[in-house]
C-alpha positions as CSV (number, residue, x, y, z in Angstrom):
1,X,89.2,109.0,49.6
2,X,86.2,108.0,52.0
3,X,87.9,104.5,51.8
4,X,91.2,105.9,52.9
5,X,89.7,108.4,55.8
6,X,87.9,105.3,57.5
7,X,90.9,103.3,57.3
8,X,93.6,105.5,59.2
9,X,90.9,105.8,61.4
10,X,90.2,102.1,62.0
11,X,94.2,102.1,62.8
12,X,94.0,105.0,64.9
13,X,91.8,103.1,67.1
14,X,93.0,99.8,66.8
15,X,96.5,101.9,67.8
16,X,95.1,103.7,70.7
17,X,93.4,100.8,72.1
18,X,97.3,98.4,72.1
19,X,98.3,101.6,73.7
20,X,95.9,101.7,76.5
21,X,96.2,97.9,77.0
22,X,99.5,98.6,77.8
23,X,99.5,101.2,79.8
């Protein structure tokens, strides 16, 4: 479950940051 939590999360960023880079 943890496993899962920090995952989406990890995305979540990864997605946020793409989406900042591009304005």
């Amino acid at each position: 479950m943890k496993v899962a939590v920090v995952g989406s999360g990890y995305v979540g960023l990864v997605t946020g940051a793409c989406f900042a880079e591009t304005g």
